[in-house]
N, C-alpha and C positions, 0 to 999 in steps of 0.2 A: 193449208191456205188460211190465211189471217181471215176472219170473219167482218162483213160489213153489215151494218144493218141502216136501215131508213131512221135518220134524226141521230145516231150516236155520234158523238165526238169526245175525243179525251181533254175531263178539262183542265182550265188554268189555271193564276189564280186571278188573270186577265181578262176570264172568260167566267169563271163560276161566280164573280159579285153580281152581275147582270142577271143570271141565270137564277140566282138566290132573291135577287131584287123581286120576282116575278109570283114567289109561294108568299101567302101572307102570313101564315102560322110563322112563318121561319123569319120575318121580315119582323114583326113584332118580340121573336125572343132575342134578335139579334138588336133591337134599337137602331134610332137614327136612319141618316141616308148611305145608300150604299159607298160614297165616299169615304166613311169615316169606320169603312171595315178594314180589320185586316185578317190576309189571306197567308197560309203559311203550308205549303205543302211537307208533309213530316212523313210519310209513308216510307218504312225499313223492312218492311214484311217482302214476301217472293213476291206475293202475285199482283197487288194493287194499287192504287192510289189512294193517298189518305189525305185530308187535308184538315186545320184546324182555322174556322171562321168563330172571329169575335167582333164583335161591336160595341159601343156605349152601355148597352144595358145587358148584354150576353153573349153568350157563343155555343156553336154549333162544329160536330166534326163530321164531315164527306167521303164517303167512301166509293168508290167507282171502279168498275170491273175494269182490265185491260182485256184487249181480243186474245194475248200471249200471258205467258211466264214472265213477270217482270224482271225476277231472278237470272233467267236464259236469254230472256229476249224475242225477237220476231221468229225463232228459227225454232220456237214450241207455241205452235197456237194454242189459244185453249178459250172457251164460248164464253160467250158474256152474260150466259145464260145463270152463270152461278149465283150472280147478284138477286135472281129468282129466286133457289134455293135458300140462299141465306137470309132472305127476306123470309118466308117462308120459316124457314125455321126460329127465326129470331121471336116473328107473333107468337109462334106453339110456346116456346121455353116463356117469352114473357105471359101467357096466359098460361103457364104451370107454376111459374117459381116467380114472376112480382120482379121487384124491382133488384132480383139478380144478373138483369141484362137490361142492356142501355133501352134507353129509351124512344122508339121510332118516330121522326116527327112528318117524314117525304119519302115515299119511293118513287123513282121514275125510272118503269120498265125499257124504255126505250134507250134512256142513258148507263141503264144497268148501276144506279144509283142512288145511296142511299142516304137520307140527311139522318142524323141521329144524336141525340143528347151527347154532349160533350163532358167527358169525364176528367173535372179537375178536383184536386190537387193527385188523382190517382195516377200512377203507374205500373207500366206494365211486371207483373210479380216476377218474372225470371230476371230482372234488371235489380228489381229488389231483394234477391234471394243471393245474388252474388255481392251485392254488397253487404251481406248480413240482417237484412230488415226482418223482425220477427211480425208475423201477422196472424195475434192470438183467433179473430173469430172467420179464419180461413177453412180451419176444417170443420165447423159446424156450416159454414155458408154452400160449402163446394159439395160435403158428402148428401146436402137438404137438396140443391141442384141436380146431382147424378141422380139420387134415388125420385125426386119426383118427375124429371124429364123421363128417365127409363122406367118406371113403374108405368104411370099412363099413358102411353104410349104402344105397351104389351097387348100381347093376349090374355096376362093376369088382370087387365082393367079395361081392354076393351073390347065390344060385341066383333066378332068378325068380321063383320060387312067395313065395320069403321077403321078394322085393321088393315085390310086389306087396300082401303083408301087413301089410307097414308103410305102403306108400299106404294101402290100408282102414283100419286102425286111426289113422289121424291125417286121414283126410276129414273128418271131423265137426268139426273146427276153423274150422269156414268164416265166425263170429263174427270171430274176432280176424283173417281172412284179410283179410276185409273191409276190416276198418279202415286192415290195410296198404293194399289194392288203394285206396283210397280216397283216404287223407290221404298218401301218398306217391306213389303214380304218375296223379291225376286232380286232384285239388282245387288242389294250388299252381298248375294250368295255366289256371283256369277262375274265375269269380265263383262265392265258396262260402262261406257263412254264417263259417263258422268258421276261416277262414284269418285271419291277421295280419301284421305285420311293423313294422320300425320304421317311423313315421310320422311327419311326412310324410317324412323322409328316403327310404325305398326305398319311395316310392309308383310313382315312373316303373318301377321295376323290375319292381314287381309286375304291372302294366299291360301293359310290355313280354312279360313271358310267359307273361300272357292274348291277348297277336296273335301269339306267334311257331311259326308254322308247321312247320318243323324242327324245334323244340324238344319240341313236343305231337306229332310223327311217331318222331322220338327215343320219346317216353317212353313212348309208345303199344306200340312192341316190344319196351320191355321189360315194362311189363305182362303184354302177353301171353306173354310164357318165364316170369314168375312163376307166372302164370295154368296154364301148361299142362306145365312142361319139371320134371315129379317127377323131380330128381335124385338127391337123399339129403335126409336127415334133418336140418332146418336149427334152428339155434335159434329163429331167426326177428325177433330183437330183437337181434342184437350189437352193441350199443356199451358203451361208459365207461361208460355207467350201470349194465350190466351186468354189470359186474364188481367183486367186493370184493378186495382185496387191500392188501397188506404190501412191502415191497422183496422179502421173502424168499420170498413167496406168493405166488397165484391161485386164484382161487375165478370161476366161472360162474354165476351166479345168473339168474335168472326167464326161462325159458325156454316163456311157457306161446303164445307166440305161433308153436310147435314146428309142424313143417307139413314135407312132401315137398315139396320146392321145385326150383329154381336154386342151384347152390353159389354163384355169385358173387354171391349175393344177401346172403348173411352173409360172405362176406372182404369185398364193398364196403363193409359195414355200417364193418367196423374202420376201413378206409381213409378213410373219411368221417371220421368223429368224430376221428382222429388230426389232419386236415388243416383240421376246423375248429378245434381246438383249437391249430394252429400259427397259423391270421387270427385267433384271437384271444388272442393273448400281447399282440398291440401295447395292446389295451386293461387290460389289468391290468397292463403297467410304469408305474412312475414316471416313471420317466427314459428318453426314448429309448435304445433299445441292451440296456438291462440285462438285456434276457430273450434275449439274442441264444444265448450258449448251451444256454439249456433248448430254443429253438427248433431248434437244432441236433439237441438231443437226440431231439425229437417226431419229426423226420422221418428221423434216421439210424437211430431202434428203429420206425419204421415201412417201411423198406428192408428193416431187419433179418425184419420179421415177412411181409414176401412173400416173399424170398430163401429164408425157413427154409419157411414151410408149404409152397413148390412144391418143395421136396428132399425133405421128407417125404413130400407126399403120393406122388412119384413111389418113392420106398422104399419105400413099402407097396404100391404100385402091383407091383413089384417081387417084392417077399419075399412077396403075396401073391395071385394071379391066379386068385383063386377064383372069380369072379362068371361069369354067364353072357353078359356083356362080351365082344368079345374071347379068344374061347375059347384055352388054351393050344395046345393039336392043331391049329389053324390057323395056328400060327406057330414049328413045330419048325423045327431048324437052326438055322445061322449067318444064312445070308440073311433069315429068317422074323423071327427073334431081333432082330436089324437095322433089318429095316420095322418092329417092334412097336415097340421102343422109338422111332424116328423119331413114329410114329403118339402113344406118350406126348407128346412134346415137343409135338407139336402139339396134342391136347387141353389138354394146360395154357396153351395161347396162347388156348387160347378161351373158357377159360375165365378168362382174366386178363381178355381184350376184355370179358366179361359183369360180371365185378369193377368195371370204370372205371365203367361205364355207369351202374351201381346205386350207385357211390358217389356220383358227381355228381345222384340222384336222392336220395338222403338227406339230400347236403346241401342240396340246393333245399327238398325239406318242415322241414328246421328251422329254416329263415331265413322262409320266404313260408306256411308251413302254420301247422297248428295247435298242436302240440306244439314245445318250442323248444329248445337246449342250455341250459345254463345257463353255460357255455364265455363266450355270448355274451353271455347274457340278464344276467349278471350286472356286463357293463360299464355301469356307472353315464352315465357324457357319452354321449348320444344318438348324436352326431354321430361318435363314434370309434368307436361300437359300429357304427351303419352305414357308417362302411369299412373295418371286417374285414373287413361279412357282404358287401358290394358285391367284394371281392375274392373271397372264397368262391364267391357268383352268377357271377363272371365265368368261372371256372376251371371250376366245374362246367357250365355251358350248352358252354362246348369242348368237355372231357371225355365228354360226353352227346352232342353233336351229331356230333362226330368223334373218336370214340376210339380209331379206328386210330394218330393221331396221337401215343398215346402206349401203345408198345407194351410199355414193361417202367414198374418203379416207380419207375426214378429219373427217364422223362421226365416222370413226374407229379411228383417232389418238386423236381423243377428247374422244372416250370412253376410251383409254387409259392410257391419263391424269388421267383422272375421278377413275379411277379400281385402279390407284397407291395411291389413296388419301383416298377411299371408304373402300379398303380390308385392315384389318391393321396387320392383323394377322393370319397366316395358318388356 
């Protein structure tokens, strides 16, 4: 049932100059009288409404929950509640990480919406990565981001009572959990109304991991660590689409899928969208070869961005051993000191192992699921577009099925290399 609530309406751009007329913060960065705004709804994402208000002296962009899937329609409700959560999350991140996320200027709980700093000349990086744009300070921005939202947010930084706080106040997200638990770790492995892929080209494939046993045992555990292993405070949707940016910037945007999770659940997320966006450079060259250095680039600033966020996280790990983790007084002295740090290195190994895992499950739901990249979706020849994603599928069922086998990131960007040379054909 579509959810109603007292005072929501969806709005227009007939209806939100009135509505904007009424905040002053917002009326003074916009300039002028509300005649001389304009309104432009630009929302391409699944679930919401987006819109971009400018005036004489500024502009602002609006985001507004629908009751449904805007992607499906009226025939998948889903709460409006979310606009909470990501409000919610957007304060935590912006009082962690500054001005790696927009900037809040209105919320109104009733309309499930959100006025927020308007990011120009940026766009969104998965739009920029298919056309080749290199974005040198992305991996120092993104891996500063993950390591300090998922550091303090832990049990490594915080007292229990406070951890335990933040599980409660982000339970209630169990809509948008859903959807993850759903269209990323069950439906690409099963017959499911709403799955797709390229057809018939990866039809054997699809088929293939609706019988593969190990793969559906694979992804079954990790399910269940998303399901149950409240690490920190995740964004919950990290990819390229998620992010706006500039060469010179970063911005983190739409975080309303925020949830106590698995950390490796959002580093895989990046890992993912980086490597499919390296299988699919082949389909938007011209000429074989010519994206040979941008391809270089995708995977040497995605080295770049695991190398930097495991040094950070472990320096905050470091400079801060506040949580009820790990207590300091159980590891005074040299020897204590010693085993701790020993005992750091190896949390980060396990937490990389849960990284791989989840990455090759993200990329399985954008190729065989519902929701798609556009990395791919936008290779025009059917046939080239299915041997990216046939390379993508290949690398991730390894990755997934045996991930010991790749214990740091470069034996993943080497098996990547390796899987564009190896696969030649859907």
């Amino acid at each position: 049932m579509i959810e109603s609530r007292d005072g929501y309406a969806p709005q227009k751009p007939e209806t939100l100059a009135a509505y904007l007329s009424g905040i002053e913060n917002v009326r003074r960065i916009l300039g002028g009288p509300p005649d001389q705004w304009s309104i432009m709804e630009v929302g391409d994402g699944n679930l919401n409404l987006v819109f971009i208000v400018k005036g004489p002296v500024g502009g602002v962009a609006v985001k507004q929950a629908l009751p449904y899937v805007r992607l499906v329609g009226e025939s998948w409700p889903l709460p409006l509640s979310r606009a909470h959560y990501e409000h919610m999350a957007l304060s935590e991140q912006a009082r962690l990480t500054g001005a790696l996320v927009p900037k809040i200027h209105h919320y109104d709980e009733a309309l499930a919406l959100i006025v927020m700093e308007l990011l120009e000349p940026h766009i969104i990086m998965r739009r920029g990565m298919i056309g080749g744009v290199e974005y040198p300070r992305f991996a120092a921005d993104i891996s500063t981001f993950m390591a300090r939202t998922l550091y303090f947010t832990s049990d490594l930084a915080l007292a229990a009572d406070r951890k335990k706080a933040l599980i409660a106040a982000f339970a209630g997200n169990t809509a948008l959990c859903k959807i993850t638990e759903d269209l990323i770790f069950t439906d690409p492995y099963r017959v499911a109304a709403l799955n797709r892929w390229t057809s018939p080209q990866l039809d054997a494939y699809a088929a293939r991991w609706r019988q593969d046993g190990d793969l559906k045992v694979a992804v079954s555990r990790l399910k269940l660590k998303f399901l149950s292993s409240a690490e920190a405070m995740l964004h919950g949707d990290l990819h390229t689409g998620s992010v706006m940016l500039t060469p010179e910037d970063t911005r983190v945007i739409d975080p309303e899928f925020a949830f106590m999770g698995p950390m490796g659940f959002d580093v895989g997320a990046i890992v993912a969208n980086f490597l499919l966006n390296f299988f699919a450079q082949d389909g938007h060259e011209k000429d074989s070869g010519e994206r040979d250095p941008y391809r270089g680039w995708v995977l040497a600033t995605l080295e770049q961005i695991i190398d930097q966020f495991r040094a950070k996280f472990l320096e905050l790990w470091r400079e801060n051993p506040t949580g009820d983790a790990y207590p300091a007084s159980l590891f005074e002295g040299v020897d204590g000191a010693a085993r701790l740090e020993i005992e750091r290195q190896a949390y980060m190994d396990r937490l990389w192992t849960d990284t791989v895992g989840f990455a090759a499950a993200k990329m399985i739901r954008r190729i065989l699921g519902l929701a798609h990249n556009i990395d791919l979706e936008w290779i025009e020849d059917k046939d080239r577009r299915a041997t990216c994603e046939a390379r993508a599928l290949t690398l991730a069922r390894d990755m997934m099925v045996n991930a010991a086998r790749y214990p740091t990131i470069r034996s993943v960007t080497d098996a990547a290399r390796r899987m564009r040379v190896e696969v030649t054909r859907y």
